[in-house]
DRENPA-3360 file (N, C-alpha, C; in nm, 2 decimals, always signed):
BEGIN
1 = XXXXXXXX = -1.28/+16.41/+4.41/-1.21/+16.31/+4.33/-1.29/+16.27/+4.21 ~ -1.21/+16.26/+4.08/-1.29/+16.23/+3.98/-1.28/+16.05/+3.96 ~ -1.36/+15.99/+3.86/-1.37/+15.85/+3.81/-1.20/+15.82/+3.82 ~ -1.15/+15.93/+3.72/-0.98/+15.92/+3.68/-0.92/+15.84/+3.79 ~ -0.98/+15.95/+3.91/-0.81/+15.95/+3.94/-0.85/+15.81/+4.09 ~ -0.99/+15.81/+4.11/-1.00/+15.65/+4.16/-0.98/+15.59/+4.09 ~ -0.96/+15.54/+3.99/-0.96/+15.43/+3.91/-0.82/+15.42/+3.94 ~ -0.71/+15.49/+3.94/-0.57/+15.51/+3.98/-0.55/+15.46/+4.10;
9 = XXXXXXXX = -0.60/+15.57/+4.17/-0.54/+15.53/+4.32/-0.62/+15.38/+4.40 ~ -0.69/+15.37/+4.33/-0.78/+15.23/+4.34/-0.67/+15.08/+4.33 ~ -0.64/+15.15/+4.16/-0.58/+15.03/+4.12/-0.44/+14.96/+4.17 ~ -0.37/+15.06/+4.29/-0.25/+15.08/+4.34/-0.28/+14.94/+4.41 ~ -0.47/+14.95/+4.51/-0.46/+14.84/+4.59/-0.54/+14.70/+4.55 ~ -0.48/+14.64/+4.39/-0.56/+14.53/+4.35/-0.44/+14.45/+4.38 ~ -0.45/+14.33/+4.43/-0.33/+14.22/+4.43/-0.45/+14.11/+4.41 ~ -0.45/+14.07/+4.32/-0.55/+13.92/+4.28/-0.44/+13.86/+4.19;
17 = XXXXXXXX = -0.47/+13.73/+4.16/-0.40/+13.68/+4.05/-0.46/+13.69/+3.93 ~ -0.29/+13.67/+3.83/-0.28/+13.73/+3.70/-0.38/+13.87/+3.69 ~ -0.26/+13.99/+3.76/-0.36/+14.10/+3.75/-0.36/+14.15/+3.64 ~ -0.43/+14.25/+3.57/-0.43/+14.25/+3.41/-0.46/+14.21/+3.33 ~ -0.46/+14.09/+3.35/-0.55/+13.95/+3.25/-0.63/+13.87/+3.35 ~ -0.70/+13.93/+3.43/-0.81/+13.81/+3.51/-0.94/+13.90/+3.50 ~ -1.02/+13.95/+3.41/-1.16/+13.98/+3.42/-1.27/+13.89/+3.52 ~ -1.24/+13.76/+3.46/-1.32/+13.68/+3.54/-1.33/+13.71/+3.70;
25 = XXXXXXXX = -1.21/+13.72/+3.76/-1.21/+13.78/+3.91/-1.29/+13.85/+3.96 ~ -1.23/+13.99/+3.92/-1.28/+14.10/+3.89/-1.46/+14.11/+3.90 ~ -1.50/+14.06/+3.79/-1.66/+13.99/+3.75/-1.69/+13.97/+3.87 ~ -1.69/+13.84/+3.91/-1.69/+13.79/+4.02/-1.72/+13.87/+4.15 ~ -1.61/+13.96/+4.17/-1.59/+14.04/+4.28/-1.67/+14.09/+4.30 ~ -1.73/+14.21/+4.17/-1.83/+14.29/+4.18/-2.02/+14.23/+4.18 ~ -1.98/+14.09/+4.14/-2.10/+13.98/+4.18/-2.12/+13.94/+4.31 ~ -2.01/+13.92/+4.40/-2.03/+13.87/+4.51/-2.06/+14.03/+4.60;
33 = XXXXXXXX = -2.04/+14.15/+4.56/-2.01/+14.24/+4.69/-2.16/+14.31/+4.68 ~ -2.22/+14.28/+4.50/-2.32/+14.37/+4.48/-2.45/+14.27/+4.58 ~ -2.45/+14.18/+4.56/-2.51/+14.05/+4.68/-2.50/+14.08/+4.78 ~ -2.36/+14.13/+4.86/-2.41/+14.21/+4.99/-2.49/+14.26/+5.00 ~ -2.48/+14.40/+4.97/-2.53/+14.54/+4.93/-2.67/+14.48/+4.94 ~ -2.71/+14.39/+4.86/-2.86/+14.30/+4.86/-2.91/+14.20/+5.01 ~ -2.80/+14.18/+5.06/-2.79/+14.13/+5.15/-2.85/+14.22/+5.29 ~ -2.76/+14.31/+5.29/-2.78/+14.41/+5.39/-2.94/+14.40/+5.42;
41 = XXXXXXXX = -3.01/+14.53/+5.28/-3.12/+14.53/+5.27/-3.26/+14.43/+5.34 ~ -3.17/+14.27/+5.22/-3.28/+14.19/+5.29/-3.31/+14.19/+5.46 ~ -3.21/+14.20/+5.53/-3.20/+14.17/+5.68/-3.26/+14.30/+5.71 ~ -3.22/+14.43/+5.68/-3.38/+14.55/+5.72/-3.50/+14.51/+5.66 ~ -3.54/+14.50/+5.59/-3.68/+14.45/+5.56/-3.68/+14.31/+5.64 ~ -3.60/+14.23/+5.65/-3.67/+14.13/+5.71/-3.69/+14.13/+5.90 ~ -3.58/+14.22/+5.96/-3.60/+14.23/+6.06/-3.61/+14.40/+6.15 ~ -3.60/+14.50/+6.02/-3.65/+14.64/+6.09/-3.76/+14.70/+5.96;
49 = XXXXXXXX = -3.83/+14.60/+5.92/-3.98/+14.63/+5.82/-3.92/+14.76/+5.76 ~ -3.80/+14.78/+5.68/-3.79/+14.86/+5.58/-3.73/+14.94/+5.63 ~ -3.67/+15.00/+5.79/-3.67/+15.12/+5.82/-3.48/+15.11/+5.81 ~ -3.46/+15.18/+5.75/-3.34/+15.20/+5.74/-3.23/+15.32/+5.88 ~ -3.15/+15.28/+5.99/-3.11/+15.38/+6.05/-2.97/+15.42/+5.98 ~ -2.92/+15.49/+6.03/-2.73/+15.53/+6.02/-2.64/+15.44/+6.02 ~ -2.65/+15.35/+6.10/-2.57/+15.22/+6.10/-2.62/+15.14/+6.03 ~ -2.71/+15.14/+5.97/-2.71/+15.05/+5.87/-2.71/+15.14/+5.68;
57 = XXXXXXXX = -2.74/+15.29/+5.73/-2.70/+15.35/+5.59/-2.55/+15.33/+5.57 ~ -2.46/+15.31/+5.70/-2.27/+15.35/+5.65/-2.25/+15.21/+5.65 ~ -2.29/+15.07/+5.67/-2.32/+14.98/+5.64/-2.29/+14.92/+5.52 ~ -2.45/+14.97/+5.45/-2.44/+14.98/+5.28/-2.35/+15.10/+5.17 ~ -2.33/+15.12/+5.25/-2.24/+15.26/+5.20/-2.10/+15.18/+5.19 ~ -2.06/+15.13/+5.30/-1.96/+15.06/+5.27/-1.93/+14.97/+5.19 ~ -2.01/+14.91/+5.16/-2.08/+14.76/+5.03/-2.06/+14.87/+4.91 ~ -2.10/+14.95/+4.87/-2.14/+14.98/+4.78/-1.98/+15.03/+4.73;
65 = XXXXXXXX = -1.88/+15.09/+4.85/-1.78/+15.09/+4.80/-1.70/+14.97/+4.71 ~ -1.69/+14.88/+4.81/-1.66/+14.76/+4.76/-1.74/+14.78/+4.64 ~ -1.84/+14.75/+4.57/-1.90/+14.76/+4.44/-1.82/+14.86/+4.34 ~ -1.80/+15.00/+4.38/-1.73/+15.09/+4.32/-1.57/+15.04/+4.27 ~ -1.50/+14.95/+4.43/-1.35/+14.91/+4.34/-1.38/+14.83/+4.28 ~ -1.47/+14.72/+4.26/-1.48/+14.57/+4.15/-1.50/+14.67/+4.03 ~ -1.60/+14.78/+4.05/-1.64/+14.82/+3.91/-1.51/+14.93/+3.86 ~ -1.42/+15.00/+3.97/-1.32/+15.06/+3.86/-1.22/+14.94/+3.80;
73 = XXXXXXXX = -1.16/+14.81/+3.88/-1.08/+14.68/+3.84/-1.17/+14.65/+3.74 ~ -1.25/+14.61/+3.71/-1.33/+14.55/+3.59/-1.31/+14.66/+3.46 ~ -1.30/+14.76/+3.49/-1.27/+14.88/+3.40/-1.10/+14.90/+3.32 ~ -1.03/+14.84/+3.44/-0.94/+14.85/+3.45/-0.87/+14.71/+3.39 ~ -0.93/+14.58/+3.39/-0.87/+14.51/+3.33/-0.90/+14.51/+3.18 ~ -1.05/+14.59/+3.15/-1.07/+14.61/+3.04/-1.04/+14.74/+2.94 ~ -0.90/+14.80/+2.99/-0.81/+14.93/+2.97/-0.92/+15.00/+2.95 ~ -1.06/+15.06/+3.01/-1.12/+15.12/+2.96/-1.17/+15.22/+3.07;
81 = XXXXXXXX = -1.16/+15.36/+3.07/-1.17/+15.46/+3.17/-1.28/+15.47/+3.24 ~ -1.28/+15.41/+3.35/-1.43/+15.48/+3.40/-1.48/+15.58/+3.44 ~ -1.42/+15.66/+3.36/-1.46/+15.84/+3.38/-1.57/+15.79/+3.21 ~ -1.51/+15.73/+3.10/-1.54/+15.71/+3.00/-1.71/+15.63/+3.02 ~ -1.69/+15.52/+3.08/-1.79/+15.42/+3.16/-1.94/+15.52/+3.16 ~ -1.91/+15.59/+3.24/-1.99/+15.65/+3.30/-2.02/+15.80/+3.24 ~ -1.95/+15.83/+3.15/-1.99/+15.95/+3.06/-2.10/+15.87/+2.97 ~ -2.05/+15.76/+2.90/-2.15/+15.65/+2.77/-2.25/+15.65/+2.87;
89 = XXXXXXXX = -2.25/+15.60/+2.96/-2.41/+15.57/+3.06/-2.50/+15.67/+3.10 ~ -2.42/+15.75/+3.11/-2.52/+15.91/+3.09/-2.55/+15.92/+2.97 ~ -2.51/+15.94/+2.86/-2.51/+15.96/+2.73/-2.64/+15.87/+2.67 ~ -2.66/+15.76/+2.76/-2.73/+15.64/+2.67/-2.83/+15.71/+2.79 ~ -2.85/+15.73/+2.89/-2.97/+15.75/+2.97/-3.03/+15.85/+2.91 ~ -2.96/+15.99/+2.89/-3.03/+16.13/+2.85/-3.10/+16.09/+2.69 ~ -3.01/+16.01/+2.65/-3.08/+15.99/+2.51/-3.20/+15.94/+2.52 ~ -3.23/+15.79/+2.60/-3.34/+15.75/+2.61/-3.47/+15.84/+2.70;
97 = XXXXXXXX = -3.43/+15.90/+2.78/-3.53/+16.04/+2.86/-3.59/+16.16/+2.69 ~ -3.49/+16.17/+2.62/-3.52/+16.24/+2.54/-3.61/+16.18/+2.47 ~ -3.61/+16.07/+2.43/-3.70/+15.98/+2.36/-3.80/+15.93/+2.44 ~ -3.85/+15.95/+2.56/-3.89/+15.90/+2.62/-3.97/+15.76/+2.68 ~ -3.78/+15.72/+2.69/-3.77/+15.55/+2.65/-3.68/+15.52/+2.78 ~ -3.72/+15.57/+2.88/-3.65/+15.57/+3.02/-3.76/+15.38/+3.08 ~ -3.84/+15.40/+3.06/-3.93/+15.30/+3.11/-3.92/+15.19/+2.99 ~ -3.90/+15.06/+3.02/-3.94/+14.95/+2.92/-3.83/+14.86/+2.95;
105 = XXXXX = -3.78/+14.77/+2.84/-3.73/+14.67/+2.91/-3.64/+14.66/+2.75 ~ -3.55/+14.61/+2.72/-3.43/+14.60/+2.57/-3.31/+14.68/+2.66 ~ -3.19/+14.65/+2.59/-3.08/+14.72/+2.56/-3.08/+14.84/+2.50 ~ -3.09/+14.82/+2.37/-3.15/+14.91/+2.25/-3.26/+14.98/+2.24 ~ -3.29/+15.04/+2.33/-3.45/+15.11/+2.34/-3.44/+15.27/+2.32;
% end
């Protein structure tokens, strides 16, 4: 499956209010689920010292989904493709590897 065509079949199951015009949601969404995902983690490090098994890899795997639909809806309220998303983000990483400006800290590096 490509960015495309989740972003599609994705968008079939967003029912939030004012869909289309609610970014703020959206934002949100992908703030509270990526916190899981953080969440998860903390509780292996805090109670299996880092070791990660299978139920807890499909766990976070499943978080991360949830991360994936906030971030195609956030794409989506902002009409902008996340096939596109994530071509620019490659685009801006290989540039900086080429420059070798992978390490450091700016936007614009």
């Amino acid at each position: 499956m490509t960015f495309a065509e989740y972003q599609l079949k994705s968008r079939q199951t967003a029912i939030y209010p004012d869909r289309d015009n609610n970014l703020t949601y959206t934002i949100l969404g992908l703030v509270g689920e990526a916190g899981e995902v953080a969440e998860k983690l903390k509780k292996i490090i805090r109670d299996q010292d880092y070791q990660i098994n299978e139920e807890n890899r499909q766990a976070i795997a499943d978080e991360l989904g949830d991360v994936l639909w906030y971030l195609a809806q956030n794409a989506s309220e902002l009409k902008i493709d996340l096939e596109e998303i994530a071509n620019r983000n490659l685009e801006k990483l290989f540039s900086r590897q080429a420059r070798n400006q992978l390490k450091g800290s700016g936007d614009n590096r």
